[in-house]
C-alpha positions as CSV (number, residue, x, y, z in Angstrom):
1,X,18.1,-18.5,-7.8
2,X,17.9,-22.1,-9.6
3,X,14.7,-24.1,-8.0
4,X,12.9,-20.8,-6.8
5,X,9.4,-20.2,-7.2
6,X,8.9,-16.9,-9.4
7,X,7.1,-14.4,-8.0
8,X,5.8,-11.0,-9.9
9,X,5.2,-7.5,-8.0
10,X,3.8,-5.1,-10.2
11,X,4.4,-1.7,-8.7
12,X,7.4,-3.3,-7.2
13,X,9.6,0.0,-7.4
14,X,6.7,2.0,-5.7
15,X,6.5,3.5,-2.1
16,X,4.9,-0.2,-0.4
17,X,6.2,-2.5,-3.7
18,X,10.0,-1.5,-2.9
19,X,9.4,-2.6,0.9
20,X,7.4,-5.9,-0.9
21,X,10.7,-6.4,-3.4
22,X,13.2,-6.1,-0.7
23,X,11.7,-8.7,1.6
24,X,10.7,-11.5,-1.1
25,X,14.0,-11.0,-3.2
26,X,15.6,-13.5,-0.3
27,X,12.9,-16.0,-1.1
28,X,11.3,-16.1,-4.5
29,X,13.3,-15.5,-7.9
30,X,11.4,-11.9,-7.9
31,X,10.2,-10.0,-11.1
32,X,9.0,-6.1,-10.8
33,X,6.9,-5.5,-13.4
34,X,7.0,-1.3,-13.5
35,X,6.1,0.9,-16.5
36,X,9.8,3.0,-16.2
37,X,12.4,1.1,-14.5
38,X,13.8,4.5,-12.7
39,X,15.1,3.4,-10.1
40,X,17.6,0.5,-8.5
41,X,16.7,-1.4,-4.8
42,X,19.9,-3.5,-3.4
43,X,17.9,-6.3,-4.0
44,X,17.6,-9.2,-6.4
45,X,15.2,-9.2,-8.5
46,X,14.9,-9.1,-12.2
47,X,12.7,-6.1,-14.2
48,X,10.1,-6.3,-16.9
49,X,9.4,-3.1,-18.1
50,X,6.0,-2.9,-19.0
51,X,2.4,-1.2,-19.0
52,X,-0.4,-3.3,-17.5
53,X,-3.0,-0.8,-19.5
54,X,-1.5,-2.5,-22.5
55,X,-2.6,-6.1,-22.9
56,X,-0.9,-6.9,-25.9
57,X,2.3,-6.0,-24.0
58,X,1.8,-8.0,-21.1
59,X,0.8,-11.3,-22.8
60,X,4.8,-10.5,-24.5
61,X,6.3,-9.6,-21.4
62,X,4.4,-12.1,-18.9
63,X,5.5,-15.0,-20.8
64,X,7.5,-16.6,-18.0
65,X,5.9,-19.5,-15.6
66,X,5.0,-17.4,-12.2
67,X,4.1,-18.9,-9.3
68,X,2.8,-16.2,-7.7
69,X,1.4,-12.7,-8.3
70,X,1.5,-9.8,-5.8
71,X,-0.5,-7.0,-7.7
72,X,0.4,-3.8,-5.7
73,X,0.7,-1.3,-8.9
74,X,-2.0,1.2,-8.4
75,X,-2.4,4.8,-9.3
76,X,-3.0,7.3,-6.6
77,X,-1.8,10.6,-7.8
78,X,-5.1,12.3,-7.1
79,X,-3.9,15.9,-8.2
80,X,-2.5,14.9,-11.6
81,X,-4.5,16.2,-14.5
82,X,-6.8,13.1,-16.3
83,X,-7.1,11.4,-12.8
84,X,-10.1,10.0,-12.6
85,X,-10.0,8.1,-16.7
86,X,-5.9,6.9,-15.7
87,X,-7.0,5.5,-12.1
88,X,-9.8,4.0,-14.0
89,X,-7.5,2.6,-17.0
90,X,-4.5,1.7,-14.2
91,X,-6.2,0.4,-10.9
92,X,-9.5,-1.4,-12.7
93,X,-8.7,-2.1,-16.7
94,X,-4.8,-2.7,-15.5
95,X,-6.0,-5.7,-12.7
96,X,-8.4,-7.2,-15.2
97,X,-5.6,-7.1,-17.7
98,X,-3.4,-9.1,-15.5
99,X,-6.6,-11.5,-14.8
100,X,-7.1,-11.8,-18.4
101,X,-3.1,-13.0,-19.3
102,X,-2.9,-15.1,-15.9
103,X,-6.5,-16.6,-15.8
104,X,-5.5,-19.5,-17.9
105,X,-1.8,-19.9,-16.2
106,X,-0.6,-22.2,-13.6
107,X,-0.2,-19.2,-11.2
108,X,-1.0,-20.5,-7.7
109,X,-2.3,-16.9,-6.1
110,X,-2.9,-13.7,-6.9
111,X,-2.8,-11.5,-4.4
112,X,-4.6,-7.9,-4.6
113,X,-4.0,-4.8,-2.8
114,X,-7.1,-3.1,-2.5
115,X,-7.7,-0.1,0.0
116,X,-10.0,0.2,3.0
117,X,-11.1,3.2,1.2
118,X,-13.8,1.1,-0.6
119,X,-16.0,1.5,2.6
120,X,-16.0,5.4,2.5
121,X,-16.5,5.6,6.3
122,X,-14.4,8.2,8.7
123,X,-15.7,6.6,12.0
124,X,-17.0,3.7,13.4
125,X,-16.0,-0.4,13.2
126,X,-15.4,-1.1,10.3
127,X,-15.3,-5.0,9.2
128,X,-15.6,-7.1,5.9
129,X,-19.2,-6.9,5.5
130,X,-19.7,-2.8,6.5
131,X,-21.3,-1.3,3.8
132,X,-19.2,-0.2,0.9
133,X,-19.7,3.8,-0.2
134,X,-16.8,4.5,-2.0
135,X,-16.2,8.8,-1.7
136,X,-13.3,9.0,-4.6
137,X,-12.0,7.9,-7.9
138,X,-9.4,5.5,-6.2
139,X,-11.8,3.7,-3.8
140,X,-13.9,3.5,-6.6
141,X,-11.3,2.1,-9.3
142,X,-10.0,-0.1,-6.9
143,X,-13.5,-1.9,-5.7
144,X,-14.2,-2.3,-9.4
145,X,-10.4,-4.6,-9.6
146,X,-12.2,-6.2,-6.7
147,X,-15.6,-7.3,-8.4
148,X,-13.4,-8.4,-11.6
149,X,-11.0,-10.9,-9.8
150,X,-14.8,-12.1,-7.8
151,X,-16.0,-12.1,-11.3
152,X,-13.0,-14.6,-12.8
153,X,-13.5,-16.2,-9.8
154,X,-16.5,-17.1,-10.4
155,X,-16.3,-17.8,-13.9
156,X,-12.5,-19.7,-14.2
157,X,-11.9,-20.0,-10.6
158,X,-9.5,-17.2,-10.1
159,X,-7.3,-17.9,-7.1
160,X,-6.6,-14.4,-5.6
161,X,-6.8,-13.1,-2.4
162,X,-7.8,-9.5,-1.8
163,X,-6.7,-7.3,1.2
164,X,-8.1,-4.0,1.9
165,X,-5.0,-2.1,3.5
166,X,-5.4,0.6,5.5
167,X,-2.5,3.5,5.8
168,X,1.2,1.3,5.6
169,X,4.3,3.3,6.4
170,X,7.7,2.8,6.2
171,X,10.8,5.2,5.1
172,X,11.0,5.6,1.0
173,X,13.6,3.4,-0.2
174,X,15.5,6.1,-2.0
175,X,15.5,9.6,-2.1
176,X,13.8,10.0,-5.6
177,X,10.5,8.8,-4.0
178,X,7.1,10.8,-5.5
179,X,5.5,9.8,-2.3
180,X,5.8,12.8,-0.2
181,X,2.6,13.5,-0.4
182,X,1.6,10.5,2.3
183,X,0.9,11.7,5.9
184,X,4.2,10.3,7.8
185,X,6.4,11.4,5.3
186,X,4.4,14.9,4.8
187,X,4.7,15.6,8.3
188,X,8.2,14.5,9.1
189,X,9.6,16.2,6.1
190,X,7.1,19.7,7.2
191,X,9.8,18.8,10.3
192,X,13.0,18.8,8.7
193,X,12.5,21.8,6.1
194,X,10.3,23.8,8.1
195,X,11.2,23.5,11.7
196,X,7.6,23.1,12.5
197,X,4.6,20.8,12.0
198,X,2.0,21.7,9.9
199,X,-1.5,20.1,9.8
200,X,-4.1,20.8,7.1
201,X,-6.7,20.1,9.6
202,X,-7.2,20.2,13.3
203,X,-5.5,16.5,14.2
204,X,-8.9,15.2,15.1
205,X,-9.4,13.1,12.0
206,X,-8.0,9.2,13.2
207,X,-6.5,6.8,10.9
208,X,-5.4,3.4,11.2
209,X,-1.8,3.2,10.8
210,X,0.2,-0.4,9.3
211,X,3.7,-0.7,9.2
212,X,5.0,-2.2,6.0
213,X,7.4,-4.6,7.0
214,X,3.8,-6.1,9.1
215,X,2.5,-6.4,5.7
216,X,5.1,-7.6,4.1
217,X,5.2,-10.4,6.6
218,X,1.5,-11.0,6.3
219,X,1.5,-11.3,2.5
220,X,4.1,-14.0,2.7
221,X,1.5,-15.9,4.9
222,X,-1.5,-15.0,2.5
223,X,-0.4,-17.6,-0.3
224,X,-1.5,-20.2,1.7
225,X,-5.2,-18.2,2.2
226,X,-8.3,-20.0,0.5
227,X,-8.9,-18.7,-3.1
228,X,-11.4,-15.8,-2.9
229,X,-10.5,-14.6,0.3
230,X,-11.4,-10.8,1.1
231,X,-9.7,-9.6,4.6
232,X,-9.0,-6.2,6.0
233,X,-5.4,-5.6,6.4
234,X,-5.4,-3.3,9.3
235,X,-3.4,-3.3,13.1
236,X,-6.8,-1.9,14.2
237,X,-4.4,0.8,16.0
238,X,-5.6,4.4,15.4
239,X,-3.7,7.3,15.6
240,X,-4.7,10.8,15.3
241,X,-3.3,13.2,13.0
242,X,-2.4,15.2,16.0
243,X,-0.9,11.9,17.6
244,X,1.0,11.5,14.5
245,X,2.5,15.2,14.9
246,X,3.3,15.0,18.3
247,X,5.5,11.0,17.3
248,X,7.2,13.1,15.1
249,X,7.6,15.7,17.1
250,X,9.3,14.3,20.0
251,X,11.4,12.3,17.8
252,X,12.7,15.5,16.1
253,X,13.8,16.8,19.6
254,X,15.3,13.7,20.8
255,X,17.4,13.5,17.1
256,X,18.1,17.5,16.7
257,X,18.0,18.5,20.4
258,X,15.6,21.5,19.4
259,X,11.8,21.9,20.4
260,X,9.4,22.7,17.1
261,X,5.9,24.2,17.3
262,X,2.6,22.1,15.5
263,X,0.4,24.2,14.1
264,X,-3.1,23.5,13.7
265,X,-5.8,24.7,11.1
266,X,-8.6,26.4,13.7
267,X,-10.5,26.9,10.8
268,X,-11.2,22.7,10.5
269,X,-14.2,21.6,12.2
270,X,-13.9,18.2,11.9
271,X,-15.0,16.4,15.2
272,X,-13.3,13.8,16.8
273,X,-14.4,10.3,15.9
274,X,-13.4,6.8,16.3
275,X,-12.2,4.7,13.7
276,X,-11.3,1.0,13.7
277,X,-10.7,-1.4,11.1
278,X,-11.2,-4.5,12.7
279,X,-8.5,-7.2,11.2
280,X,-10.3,-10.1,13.4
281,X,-11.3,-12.0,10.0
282,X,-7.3,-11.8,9.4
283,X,-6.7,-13.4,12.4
284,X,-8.7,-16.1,12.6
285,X,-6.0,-17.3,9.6
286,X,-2.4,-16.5,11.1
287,X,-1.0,-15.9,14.5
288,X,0.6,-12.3,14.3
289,X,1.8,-9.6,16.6
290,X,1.5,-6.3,14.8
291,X,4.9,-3.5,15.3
292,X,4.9,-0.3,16.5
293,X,7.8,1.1,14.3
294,X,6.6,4.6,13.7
295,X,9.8,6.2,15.8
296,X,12.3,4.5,13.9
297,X,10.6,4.8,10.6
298,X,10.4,8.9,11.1
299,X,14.1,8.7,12.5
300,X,14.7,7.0,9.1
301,X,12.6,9.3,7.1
302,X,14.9,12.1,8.2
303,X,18.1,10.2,7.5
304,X,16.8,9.7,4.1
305,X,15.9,13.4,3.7
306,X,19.6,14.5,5.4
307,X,21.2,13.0,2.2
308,X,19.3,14.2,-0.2
């Protein structure tokens, strides 16, 4: 790895940072920067264990020349006890942290994933300047990372790049995952354990749907972005939730030869809406073809789940 640029991932063991450590470890000298090193990726890549709510540790452990910076740690475990002061301490104090050790460094970008959360909105078009109502602890933590890295832009000329993703998926990397919880893998593993499909709602609620070897690619493009760049990270593709079911659905019966039902929650509701994150800004700056990869990423989802 002699002559490589560094590059750091924080979160780079997580559900999206283990797709992000797996695709750069072929072209930077890679560091993960993750508070328990738990878990190994075939990969190269190098690990500094470390807590980015802890400043004094990360101007210790950060003490090596990085090129780049791809911030992708956040904190999103809405149902843990304490939420709302450890999303605020991980996702806003953690970024600043990380702004505070790098800001004087001769890092060439720093790269932010933030969530198209930040605009609070169910239905509509959605662009860069819609107006931002943040509904929840983790929109809210992560637009306050957002006005700190357009603070330290302004005042030490910052270089980062923020992108407000919208839903990524992608199998889990290993079987240990805590990710579960996220709507393809949730529904896929309802599939495998159940025999049927299970939806908390009615399917009428839409979401737009990235997968993350798309953003992978597209992050590999956004170090040559403009410093203080904000874009949408979106395929402005929707997909209901009941779209979503019947994907999985018809993938289970094509893998396991055996029809399963999708039940609905009657008691939801919600009325169909449209939704679309429009990623137009984002392509203004690179030529891309976004991937539809859900069918092979819930085929893999259940070959991850058949070994467990």
């Amino acid at each position: 790895m002699a002559g490589r640029e560094k590059l750091l991932i924080t979160g780079g063991l997580g559900n999206l940072g283990s797709w992000l450590t797996m695709h750069f470890s072929d072209i930077f000298e890679v560091y993960v920067l993750s508070r328990k090193a738990e878990y190994n990726l075939n990969a190269n890549y190098k690990i500094i264990e470390c807590d980015i709510t802890d400043i004094d540790m990360l101007r210790e452990k950060l003490k090596v020349g990085f090129d780049y910076c791809i911030h992708a740690a956040s904190y999103n475990e809405f149902f843990h006890d304490g939420y709302a002061e450890k999303a605020l301490m991980i996702n806003s104090l953690g970024t600043r942290n990380l702004i505070e050790v790098f800001k004087d460094s001769p890092l060439k970008k720093f790269i932010y994933l933030s969530t198209f959360h930040v605009y609070g909105a169910s239905s509509g078009i959605i662009n860069e300047e819609s107006p931002l109502s943040p509904k929840n602890d983790y929109a809210s933590t992560h637009l306050f990372a957002e006005y700190y890295l357009k603070q330290f832009y302004d005042s030490d000329d910052f270089p980062s790049v923020i992108f407000r993703l919208t839903n990524s998926y992608g199998a889990p990397k290993y079987t240990e995952s805590s990710k579960w919880y996220l709507v393809l893998n949730d529904l896929v593993r309802s599939a495998y354990e159940s025999n049927k499909i299970v939806l908390k709602g009615n399917g009428k609620v839409s979401r737009d749907f990235i997968w993350m070897g798309d953003v992978c690619s597209i992050l590999e493009k956004s170090f040559h972005f403009d410093n203080n760049t904000l874009l949408n990270l979106s395929s402005n593709k929707t997909y209901s939730m009941l779209e979503l079911a019947r994907r999985v659905q018809e993938v289970y019966h094509h893998r396991y030869k055996q029809k399963i039902s999708i039940e609905l929650n009657e008691e939801d509701k919600t009325v169909s809406s449209l939704l679309e994150v429009d990623n137009s800004k984002l392509l203004q700056k690179i030529d891309f073809e976004f991937s539809d990869k859900l069918d092979d990423e819930i085929n893999s989802i259940f070959t991850l789940l058949e070994s467990i």
